[in-house]
C-alpha positions as CSV (number, residue, x, y, z in Angstrom):
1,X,29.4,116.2,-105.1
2,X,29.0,120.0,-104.8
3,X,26.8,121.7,-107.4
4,X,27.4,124.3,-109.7
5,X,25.7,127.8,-109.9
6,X,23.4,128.2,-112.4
7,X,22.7,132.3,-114.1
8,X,19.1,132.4,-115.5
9,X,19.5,135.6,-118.1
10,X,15.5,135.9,-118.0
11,X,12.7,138.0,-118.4
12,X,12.0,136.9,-122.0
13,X,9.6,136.6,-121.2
14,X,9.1,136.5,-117.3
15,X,6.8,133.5,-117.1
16,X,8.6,131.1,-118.9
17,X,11.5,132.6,-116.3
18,X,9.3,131.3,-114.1
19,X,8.4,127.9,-115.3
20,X,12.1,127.4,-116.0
21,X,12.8,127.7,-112.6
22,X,9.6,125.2,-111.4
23,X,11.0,123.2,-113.9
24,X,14.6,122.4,-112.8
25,X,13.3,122.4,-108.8
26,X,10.6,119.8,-109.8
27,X,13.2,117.3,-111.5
28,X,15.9,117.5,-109.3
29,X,15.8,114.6,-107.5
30,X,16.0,115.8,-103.7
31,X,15.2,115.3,-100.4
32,X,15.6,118.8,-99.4
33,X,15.9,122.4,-100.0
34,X,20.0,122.4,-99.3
35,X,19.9,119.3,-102.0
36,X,18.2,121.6,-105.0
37,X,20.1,123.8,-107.1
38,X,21.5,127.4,-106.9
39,X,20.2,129.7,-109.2
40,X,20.5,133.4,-109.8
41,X,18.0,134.9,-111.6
42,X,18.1,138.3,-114.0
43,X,14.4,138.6,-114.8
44,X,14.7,141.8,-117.6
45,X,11.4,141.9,-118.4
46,X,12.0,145.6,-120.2
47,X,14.4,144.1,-122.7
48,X,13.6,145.2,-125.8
49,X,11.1,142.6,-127.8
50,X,13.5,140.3,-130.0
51,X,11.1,139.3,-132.4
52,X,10.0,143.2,-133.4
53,X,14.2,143.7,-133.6
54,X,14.9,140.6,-136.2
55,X,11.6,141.0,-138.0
56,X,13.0,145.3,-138.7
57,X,9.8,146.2,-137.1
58,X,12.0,148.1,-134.1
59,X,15.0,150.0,-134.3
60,X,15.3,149.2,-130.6
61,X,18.5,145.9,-130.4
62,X,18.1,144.0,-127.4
63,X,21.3,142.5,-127.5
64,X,23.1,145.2,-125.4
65,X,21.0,144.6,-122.5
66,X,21.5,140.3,-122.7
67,X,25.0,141.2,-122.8
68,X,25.1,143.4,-120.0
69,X,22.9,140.8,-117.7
70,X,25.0,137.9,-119.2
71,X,28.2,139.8,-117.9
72,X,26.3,140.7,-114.7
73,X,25.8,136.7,-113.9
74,X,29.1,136.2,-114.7
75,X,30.4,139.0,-111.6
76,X,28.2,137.5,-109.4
77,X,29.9,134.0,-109.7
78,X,27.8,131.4,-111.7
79,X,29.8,128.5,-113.2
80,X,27.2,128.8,-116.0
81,X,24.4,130.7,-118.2
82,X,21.6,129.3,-119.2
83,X,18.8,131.5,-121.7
84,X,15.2,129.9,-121.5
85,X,14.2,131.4,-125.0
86,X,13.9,130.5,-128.1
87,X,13.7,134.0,-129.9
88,X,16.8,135.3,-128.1
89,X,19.0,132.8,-129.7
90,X,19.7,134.6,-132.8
91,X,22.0,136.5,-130.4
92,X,23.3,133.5,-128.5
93,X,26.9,133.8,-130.1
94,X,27.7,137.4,-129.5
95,X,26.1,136.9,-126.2
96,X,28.7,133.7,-125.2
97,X,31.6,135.5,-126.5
98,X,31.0,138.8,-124.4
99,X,31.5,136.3,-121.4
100,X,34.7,134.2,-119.8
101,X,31.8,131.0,-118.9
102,X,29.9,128.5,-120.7
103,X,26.3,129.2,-121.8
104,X,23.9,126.8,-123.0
105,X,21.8,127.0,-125.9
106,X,18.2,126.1,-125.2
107,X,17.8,125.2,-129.4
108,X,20.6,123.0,-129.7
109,X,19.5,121.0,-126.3
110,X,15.9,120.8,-127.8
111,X,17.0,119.2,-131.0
112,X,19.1,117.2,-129.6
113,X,16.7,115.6,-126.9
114,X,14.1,115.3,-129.9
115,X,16.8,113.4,-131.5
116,X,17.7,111.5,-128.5
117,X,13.8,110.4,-127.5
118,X,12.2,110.2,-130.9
119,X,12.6,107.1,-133.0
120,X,13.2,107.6,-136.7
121,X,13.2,110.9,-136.0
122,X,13.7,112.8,-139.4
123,X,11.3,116.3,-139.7
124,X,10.6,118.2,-136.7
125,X,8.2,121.0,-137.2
126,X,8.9,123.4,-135.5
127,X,6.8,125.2,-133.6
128,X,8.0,129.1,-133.0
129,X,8.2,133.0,-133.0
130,X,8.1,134.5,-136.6
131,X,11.6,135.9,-135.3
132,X,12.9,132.4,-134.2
133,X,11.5,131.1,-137.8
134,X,13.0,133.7,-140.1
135,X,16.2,133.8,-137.7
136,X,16.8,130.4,-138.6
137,X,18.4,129.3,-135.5
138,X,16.3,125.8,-135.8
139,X,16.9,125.3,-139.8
140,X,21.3,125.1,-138.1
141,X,21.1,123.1,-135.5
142,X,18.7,120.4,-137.5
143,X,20.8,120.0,-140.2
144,X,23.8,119.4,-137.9
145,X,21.8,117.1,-136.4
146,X,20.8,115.4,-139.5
147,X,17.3,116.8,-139.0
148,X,15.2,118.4,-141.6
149,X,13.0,121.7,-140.0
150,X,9.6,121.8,-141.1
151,X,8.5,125.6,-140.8
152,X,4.4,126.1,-140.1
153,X,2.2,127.5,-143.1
154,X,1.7,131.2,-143.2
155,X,-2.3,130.2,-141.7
156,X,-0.5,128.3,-139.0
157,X,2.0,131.2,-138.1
158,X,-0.7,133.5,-137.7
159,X,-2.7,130.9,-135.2
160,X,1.0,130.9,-133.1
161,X,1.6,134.4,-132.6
162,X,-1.8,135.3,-131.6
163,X,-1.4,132.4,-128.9
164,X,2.4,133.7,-128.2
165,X,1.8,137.2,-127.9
166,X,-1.9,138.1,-127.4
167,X,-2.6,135.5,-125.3
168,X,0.2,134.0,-123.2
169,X,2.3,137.2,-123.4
170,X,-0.8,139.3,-122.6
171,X,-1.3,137.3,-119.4
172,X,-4.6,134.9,-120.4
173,X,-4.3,131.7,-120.8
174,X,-3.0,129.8,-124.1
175,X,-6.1,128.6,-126.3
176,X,-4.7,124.9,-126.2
177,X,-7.2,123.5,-128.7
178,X,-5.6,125.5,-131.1
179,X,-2.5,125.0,-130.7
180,X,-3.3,121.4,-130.7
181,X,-4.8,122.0,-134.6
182,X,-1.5,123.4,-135.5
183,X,0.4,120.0,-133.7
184,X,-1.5,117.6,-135.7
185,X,-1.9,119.6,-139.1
186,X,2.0,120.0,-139.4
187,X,2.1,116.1,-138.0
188,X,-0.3,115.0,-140.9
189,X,1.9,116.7,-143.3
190,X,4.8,114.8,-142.4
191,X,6.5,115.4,-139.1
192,X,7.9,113.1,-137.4
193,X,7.6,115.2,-134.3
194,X,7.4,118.9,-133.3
195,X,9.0,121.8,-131.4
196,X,7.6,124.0,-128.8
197,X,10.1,126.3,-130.0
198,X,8.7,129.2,-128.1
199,X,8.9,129.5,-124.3
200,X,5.4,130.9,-123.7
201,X,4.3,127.8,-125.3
202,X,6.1,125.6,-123.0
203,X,4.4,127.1,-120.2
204,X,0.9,126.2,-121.6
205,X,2.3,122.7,-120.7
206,X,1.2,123.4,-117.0
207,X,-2.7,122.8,-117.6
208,X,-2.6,120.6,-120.7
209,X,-1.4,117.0,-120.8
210,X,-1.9,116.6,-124.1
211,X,0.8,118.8,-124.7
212,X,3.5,116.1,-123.2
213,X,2.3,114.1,-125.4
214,X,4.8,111.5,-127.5
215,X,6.4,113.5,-130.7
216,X,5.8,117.0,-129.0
217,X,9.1,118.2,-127.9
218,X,9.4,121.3,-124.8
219,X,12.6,123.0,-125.8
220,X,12.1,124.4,-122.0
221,X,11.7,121.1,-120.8
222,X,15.0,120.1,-122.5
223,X,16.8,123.3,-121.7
224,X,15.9,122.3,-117.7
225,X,17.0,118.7,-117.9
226,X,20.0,119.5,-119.8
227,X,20.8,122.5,-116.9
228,X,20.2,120.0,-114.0
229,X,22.5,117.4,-115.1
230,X,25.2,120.0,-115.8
231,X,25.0,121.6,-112.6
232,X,26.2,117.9,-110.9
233,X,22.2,117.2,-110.3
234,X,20.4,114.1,-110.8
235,X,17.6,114.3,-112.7
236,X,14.0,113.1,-112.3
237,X,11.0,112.3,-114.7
């Protein structure tokens, strides 16, 4: 079976870009490099910070830019789009619409495999951006889902976006233990499972095993199994 062409709109931010890609080549099951997938990659790392836009904090929108890269993949030939991040999904709509090919939604596919894998799922926390919170994106797709989201406490917020943006974002390495006080604090309050509903902390799943851990969900780990199956690929655990 011949495989599909896969457009990475990237860049938001560049290593998760990055572990997107490591992701899908180390679970494609093959046996050589023609076997793995195709994949053409817009890594826009100047695009405008989406959080800073949805929170009024920048007049700067970074949807024209998505739009344009989106529409960019599209010339170049890919069969489909795929967006590894979680913030940028407020815009997923207007971004699909601006384009004649599918696109899949990285928040939807992480929902749905933490429906899929978790029994009795019923409350995820979810485990995000202050943009991605107040955008909502996760609160939709749960309750299609039959899901109730479980947003993190002010204190809790505060502990993610220093990780998200002045650690990970900033190039040093994610403090895991305390992102690990989040994970249990919002499980001990009634989740039945969380969300790495951020990208950069998907990548901090490199060095930390606990972070695969039953009940933690990697919306870039979904987004990559999800993109290897639709691109005609078999994928492995």
């Amino acid at each position: 079976m011949t495989g599909k062409t896969v457009g990475i709109l990237g860049g938001l931010g560049p290593l998760a870009t990055a572990y997107f890609m490591e992701l899908v080549i180390h679970h494609t099951v093959a046996a050589r490099d023609q076997d793995h997938i195709d994949m053409v990659v817009s890594n826009h790392a100047t695009i405008p910070d989406r959080t800073d836009f949805i929170l009024g904090r920048s007049p700067l929108n970074p949807l024209g830019a998505m739009i344009g890269d989106a529409k960019k993949l599209e010339a170049y030939g890919v069969d489909f789009v795929v967006m590894p991040c979680n913030t940028a999904s407020f815009f997923f709509d207007e971004i699909r619409q601006s384009i004649g090919i599918a696109m899949v939604n990285i928040v939807e596919e992480a929902v749905r495999y933490a429906r899929e894998t978790v029994p009795g799922l019923s409350r995820l926390g979810i485990l995000a951006t202050d943009g991605t919170i107040l955008s909502g994106t996760y609160d939709q797709e749960c309750s299609k889902q039959g899901i109730t989201a479980q947003h993190p406490t002010d204190a809790q917020a505060q502990v993610l976006m220093h990780i998200i943006y002045d650690e990970v974002k900033a190039g040093r390495r994610g403090n895991t233990t305390e992102l690990l006080g989040v994970i249990d604090a919002m499980l001990a309050d009634g989740c039945t499972a969380v969300v790495l509903g951020c990208t950069e902390l998907s990548t901090m799943c490199q060095s930390s095993t606990a972070l695969r851990a039953p009940g933690i969900i990697d919306s870039l780990y979904a987004l990559a199994r999800r993109t290897i199956l639709l691109a005609g690929k078999d994928f492995r655990e």
